[in-house]
N, C-alpha and C positions, 0 to 999 in steps of 0.2 A: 313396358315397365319392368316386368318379369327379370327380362334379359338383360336390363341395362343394371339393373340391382347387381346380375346375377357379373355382371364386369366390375362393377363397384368392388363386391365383396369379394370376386378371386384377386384383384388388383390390390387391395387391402393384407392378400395374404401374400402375395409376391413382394410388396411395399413389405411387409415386415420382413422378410429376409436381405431386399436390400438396403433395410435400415441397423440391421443388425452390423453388415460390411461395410458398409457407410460409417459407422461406430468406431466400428478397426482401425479404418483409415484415418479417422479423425483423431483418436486416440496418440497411432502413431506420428501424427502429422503434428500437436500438441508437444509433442517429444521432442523432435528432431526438425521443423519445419518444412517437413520434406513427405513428399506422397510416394507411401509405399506402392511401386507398381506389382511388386509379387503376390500382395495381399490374397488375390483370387487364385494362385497357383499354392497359395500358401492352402488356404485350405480343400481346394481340390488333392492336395496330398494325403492330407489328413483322412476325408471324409473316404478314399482308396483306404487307407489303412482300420476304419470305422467296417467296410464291407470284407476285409480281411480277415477280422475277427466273428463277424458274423459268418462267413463261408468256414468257419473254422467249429461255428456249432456254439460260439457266445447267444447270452441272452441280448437282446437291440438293448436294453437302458443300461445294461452294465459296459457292453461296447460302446454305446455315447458315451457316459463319463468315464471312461479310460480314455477314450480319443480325445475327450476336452482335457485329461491331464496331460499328456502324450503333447498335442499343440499349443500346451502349455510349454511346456520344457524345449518343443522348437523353436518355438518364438526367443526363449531365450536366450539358447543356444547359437543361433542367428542374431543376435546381440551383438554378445560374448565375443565369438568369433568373426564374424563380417564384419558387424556396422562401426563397431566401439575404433578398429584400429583407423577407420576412417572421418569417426567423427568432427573433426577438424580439417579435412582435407573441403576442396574446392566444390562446392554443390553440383558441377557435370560428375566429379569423381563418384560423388555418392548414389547421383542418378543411374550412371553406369550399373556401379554395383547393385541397386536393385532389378535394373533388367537380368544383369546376368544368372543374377538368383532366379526370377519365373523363366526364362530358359533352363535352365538346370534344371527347376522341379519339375518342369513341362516333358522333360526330355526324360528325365529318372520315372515319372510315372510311366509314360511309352513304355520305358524299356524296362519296367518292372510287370507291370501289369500290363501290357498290347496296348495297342488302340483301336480294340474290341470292345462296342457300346455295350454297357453292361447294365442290367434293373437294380435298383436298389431299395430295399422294399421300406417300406413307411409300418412305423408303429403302430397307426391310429385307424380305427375299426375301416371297413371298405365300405360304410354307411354311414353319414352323414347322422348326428343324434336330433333326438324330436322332430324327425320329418323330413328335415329341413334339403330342399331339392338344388337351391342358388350357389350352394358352396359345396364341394366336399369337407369328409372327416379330415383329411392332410392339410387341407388348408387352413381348418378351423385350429386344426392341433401345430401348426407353422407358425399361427397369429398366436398361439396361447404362450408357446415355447421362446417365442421373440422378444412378448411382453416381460415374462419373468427373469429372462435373464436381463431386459434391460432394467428393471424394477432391480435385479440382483446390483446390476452393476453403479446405479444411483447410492442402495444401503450402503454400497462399499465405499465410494467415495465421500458420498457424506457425510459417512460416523464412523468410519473405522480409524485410527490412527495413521494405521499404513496406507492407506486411502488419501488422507489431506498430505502424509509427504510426497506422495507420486502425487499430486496435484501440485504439490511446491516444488518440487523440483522440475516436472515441466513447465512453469509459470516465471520462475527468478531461481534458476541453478546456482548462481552465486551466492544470493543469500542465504538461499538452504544450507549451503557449505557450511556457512558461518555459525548456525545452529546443531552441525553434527548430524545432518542429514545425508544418508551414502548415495549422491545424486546415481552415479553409474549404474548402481544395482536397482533403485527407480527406477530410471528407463529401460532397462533390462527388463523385469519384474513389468513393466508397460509393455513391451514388446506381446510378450508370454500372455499378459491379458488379452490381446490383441489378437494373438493367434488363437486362444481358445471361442473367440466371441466369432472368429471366421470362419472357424471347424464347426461351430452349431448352425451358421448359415449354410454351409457347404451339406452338412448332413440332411438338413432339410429341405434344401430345392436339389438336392440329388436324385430322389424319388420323382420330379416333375418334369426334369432336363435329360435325365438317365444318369450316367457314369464315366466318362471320357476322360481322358487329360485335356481335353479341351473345353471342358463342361461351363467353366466361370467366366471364359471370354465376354459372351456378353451382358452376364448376369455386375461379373466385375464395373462394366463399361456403365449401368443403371445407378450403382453404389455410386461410383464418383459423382455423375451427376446429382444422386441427392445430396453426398457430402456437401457440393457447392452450392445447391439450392440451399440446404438450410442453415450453410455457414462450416467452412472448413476449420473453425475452430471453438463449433460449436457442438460438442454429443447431443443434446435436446435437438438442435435446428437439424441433428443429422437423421435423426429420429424421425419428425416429422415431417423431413425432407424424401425418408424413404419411402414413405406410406403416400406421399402425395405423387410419387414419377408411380409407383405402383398403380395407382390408378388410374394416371393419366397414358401411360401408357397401355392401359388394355383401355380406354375409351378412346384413345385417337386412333388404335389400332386397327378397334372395332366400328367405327365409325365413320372413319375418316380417308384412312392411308392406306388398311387391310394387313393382315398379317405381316406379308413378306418385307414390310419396311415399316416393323415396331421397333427394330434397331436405330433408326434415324431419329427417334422421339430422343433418347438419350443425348446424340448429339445437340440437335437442335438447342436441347435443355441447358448444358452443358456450354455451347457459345452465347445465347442467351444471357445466363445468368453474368459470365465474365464480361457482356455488355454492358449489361443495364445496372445489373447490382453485382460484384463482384465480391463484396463481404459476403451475399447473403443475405436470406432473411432472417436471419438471426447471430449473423456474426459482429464481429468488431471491426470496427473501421479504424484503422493506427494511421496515424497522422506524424512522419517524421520530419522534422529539419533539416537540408542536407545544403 
């Protein structure tokens, strides 16, 4: 029982970081109707630039929050300049262009930093608090760090003004128009959220995975399957979608199939879902006339 807790509750903390990236994608996907494939290159960049500052003799919580500003401003930047002059163009056109972008990041991290595995140290004590032997202190502080920004990212949307217009304007761009809402810099401004919410995932299963430009491959590959479990057009189902592969993947892994193919759970997950429920468990099911 010990042991299978002890899969439950590291699974629950893996789930929360591919609920976080899960978030991102959904986010941008709410946007644009289209799946960011660089999302995971996107913040494998970032979280390089987070150990940057640290090898440079920053304090860890002032190098995370410059990094989440930092992948702030990429994300938008990556807007601006890439996505905006395509946004109309043919949906392979825009697919392309997201490949080309995680090639490029893929390749500028290589050739910035090597493709020398690198440690990337964790903030949270090397002990586990009040005893506790089934989890580490990273993972408890992984699940803590998850929770709040997604908790953050709820207040924002909920109550903030700017909040329900980047809600309108990924919901009916048109109409937003009609009220004077600047749809472009919404999505913009969404990208930018985007990328800050994949640079706190990136920074925290960095410590668990190591440091690589290849580090999100298959962390990335986990997020899409929650996105679709719990609704590619839903944040909450995406939420909830992360934290359940989280688990299931360290219990079928450990159980079932063995380490060396906990990769194949993702897929599995992944054609699955596009079978049987294709919204999701919590998405919307659109029904057009054609």
């Amino acid at each position: 029982m010990e042991a299978f807790l002890h899969q439950v509750f590291t699974g629950l903390a893996t789930g929360g970081i591919y609920a976080s990236l899960a978030l991102a994608l959904v986010m941008i996907h709410n946007a644009t109707r289209l799946v960011n494939f660089a999302q995971g290159e996107m913040a494998m960049f970032t979280t390089y630039l987070c150990w940057t500052m640290l090898q440079a003799g920053w304090p860890y919580w002032l190098a995370f929050f410059a990094t989440v500003g930092l992948a702030f401003v990429l994300g938008v930047a990556i807007e601006r300049i890439l996505i905006r002059p395509v946004e109309r163009a043919p949906v392979l056109t825009v697919v392309v262009v997201f490949i080309g972008l995680l090639l490029i990041l893929n390749s500028l991290a290589g050739w910035i930093f090597t493709y020398t595995i690198k440690s990337f140290p964790s903030p949270f004590p090397s002990k586990a608090p009040f005893g506790l032997t089934m989890v580490s202190s990273h993972e408890l502080g992984a699940i803590g760090v998850t929770l709040v920004v997604l908790l953050l990212v709820y207040l924002f949307f909920r109550f903030t003004p700017l909040g329900l217009a980047m809600r309108a304007a990924a919901q009916n761009p048109d109409s937003s128009r009609l009220v004077g809402i600047r749809v472009g810099w919404m999505l913009a401004l969404g990208w930018g959220l985007a990328a800050a919410i994949g640079a706190t995932a990136g920074m925290m299963v960095a410590p668990i995975v190591f440091l690589d430009p290849n580090m999100m491959t298959g962390v990335i590959l986990y997020a899409f399957a929650a996105a679709l479990m719990g609704g590619i057009d839903s944040p909450g189902g995406a939420v909830v979608g992360g934290f359940i592969v989280g688990v299931l993947e360290n219990l079928v892994g450990a159980y079932l199939i063995g380490t060396e193919l906990k990769l194949t759970v993702a897929l599995v997950l992944i054609v699955g879902v596009l079978v049987v429920k294709p919204a999701g468990l919590f998405g919307r099911v659109i029904v057009q006339r054609v």
